[in-house]
Backbone as numpy.savetxt, mean C-alpha at the origin, in Angstrom:
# Nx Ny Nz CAx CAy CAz Cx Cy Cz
-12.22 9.29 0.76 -12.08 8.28 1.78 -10.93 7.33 1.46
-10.57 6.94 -0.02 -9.64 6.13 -0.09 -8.38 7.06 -0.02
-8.33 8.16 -0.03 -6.91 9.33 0.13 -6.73 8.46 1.69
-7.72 9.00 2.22 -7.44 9.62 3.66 -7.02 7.49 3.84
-7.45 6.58 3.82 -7.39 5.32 4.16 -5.98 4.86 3.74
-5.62 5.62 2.85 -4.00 5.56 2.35 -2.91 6.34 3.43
-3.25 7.37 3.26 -2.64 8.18 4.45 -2.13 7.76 5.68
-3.93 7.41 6.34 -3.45 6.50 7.82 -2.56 5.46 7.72
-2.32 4.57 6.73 -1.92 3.42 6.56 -0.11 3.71 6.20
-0.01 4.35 5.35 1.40 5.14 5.27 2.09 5.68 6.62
1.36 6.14 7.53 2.09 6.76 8.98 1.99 5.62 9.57
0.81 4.79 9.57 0.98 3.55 10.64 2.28 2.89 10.01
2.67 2.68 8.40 4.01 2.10 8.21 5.11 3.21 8.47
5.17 4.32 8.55 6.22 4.96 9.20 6.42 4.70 10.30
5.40 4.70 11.46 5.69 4.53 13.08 6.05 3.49 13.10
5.28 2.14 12.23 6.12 1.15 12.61 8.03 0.81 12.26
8.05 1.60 11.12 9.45 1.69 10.97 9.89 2.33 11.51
9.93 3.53 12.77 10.22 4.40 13.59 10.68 3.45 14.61
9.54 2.85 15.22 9.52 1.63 16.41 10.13 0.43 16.52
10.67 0.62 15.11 11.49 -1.05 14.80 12.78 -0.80 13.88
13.25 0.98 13.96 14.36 1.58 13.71 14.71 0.83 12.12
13.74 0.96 11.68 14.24 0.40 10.04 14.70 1.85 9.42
15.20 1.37 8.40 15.34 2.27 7.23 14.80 2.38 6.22
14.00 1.44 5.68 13.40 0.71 4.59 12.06 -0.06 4.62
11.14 0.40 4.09 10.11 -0.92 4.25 9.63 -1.48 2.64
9.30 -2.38 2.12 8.98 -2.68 0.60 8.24 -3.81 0.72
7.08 -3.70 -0.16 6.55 -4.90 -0.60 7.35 -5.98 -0.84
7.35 -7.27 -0.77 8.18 -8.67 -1.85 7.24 -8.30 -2.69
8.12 -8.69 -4.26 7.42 -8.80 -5.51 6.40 -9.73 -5.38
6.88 -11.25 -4.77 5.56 -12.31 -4.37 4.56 -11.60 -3.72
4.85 -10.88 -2.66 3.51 -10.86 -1.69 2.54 -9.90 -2.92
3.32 -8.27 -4.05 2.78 -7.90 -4.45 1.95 -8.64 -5.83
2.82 -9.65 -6.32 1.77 -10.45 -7.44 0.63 -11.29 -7.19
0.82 -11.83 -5.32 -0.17 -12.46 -5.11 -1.49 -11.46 -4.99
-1.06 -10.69 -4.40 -2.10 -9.62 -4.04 -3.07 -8.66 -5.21
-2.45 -8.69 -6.39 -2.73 -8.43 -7.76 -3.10 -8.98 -8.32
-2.72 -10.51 -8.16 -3.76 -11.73 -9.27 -5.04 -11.92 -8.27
-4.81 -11.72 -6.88 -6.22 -12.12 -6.16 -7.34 -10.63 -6.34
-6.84 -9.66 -6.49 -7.45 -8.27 -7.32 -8.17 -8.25 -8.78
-7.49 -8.67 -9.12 -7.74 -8.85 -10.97 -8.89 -9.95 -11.37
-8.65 -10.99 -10.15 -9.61 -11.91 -10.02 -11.16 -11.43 -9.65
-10.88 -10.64 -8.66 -12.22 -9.81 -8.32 -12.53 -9.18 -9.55
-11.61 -8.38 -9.73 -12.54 -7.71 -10.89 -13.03 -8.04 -12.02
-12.26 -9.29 -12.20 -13.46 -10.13 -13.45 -14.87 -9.88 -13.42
-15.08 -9.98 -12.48 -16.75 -10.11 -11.85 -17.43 -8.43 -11.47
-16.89 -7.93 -12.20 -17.23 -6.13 -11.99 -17.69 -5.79 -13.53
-18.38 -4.51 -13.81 -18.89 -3.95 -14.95 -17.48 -3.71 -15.40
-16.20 -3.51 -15.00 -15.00 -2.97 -15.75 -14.44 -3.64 -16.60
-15.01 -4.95 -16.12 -13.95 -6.24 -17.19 -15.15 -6.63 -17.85
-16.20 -6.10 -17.85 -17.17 -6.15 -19.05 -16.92 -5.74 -20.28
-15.65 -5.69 -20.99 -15.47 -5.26 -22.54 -15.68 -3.92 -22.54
-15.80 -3.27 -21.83 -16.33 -1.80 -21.75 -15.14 -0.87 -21.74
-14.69 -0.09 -22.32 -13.22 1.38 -22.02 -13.53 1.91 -21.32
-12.99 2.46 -20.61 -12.73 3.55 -19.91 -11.31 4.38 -19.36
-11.11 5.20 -19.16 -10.13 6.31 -18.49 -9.32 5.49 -17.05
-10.19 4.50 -16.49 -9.35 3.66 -15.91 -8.43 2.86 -15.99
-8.80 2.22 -17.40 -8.00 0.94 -18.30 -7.09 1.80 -18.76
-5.60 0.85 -19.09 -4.87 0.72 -19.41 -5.18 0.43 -20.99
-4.32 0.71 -21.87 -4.33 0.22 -23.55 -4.63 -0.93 -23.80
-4.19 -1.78 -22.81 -3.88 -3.49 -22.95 -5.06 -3.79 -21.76
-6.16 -3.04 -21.34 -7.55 -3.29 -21.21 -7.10 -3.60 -19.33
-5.70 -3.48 -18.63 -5.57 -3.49 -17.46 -6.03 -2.64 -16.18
-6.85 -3.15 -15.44 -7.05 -1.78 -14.51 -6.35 -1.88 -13.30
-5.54 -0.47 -13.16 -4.86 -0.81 -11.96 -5.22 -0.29 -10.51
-6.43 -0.86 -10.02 -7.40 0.34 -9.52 -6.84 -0.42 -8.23
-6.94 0.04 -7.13 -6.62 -0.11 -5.28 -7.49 -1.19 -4.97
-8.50 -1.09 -5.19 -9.86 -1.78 -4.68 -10.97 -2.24 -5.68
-11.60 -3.09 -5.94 -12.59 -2.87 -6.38 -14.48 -2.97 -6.33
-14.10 -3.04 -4.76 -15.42 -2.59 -4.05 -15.22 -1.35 -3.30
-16.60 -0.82 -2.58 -16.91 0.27 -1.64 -15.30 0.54 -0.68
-15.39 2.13 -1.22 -14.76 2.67 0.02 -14.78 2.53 1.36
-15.45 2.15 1.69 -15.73 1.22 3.52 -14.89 0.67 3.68
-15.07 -0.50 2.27 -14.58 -2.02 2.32 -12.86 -1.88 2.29
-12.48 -0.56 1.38 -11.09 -0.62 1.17 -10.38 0.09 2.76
-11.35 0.70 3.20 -10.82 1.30 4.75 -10.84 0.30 5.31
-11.33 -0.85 5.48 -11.52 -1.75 6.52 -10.16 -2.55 6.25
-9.73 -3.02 4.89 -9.00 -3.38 4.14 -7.71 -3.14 4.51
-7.60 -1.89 4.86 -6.38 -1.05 5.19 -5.94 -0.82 6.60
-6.99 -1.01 7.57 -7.06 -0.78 8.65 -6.17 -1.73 9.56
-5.50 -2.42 9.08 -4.10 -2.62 10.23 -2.70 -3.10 9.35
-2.03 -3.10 9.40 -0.77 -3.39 9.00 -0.06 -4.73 9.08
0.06 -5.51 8.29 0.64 -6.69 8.76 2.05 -6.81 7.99
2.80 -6.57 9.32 4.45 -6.75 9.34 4.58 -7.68 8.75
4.27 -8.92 8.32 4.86 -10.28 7.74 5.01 -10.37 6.78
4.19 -8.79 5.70 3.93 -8.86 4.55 5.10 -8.14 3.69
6.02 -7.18 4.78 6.71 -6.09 3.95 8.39 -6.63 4.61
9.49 -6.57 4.02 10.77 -6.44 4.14 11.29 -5.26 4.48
12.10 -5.36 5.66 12.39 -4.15 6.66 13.69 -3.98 6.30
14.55 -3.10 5.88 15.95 -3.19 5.85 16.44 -1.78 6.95
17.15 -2.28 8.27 17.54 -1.83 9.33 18.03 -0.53 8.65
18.15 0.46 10.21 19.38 1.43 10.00 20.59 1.06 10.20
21.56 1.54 9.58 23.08 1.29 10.17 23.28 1.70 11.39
22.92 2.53 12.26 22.24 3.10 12.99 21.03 4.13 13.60
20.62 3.59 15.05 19.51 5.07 15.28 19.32 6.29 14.81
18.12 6.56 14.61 18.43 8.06 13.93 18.31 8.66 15.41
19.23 9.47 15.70 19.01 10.78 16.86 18.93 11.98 16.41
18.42 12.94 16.77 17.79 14.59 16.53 19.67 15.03 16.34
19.63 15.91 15.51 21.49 16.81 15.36 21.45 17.57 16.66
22.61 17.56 17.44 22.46 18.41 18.14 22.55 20.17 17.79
21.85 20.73 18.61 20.84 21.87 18.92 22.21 23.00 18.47
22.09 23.83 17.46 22.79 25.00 17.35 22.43 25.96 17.60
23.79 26.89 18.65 23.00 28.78 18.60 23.74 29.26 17.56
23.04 30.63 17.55 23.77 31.33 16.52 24.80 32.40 17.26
């Protein structure tokens, strides 16, 4: 469920860069550290940051996990796109289809 919640969310940012003729879409480093310390924060409060190892953690005891509640919660999570969050860098121009060769 979290594949497939990634997926949708990847084409919804393609169409929107389709629809708004970008070339480029990227996180800001801000929007991504805010979004990582407010993550990390959650997971204080999880069995993972209980002193406990695992195959998830990192050496330096970091987990770099998507979510750290229910798969629902991370679909719901994912479920629309907000343009305000990502930096668009235009095309130089439209992309148009090559025109059509016979042989």
């Amino acid at each position: 469920y979290m594949l497939e919640s990634q997926i949708a969310h990847i084409a919804r940012c393609m169409r929107g860069m389709a629809e708004r003729t970008e070339a480029t879409l990227e996180v800001p480093s801000t929007v991504q550290r805010r979004f990582n310390a407010a993550l990390q924060e959650h997971m204080r409060r999880t069995v993972w940051a209980s002193g406990c190892s695992s195959w998830y953690q990192t050496a330096e005891g970091h987990n770099p996990v998507n979510g750290p509640g229910f798969t629902l919660t991370y679909r719901w999570l994912t479920r629309r796109s907000d343009w305000g969050a990502y930096r668009f860098q235009p095309l130089a121009q439209p992309f148009t289809s090559p025109p059509a060769t016979t042989p």
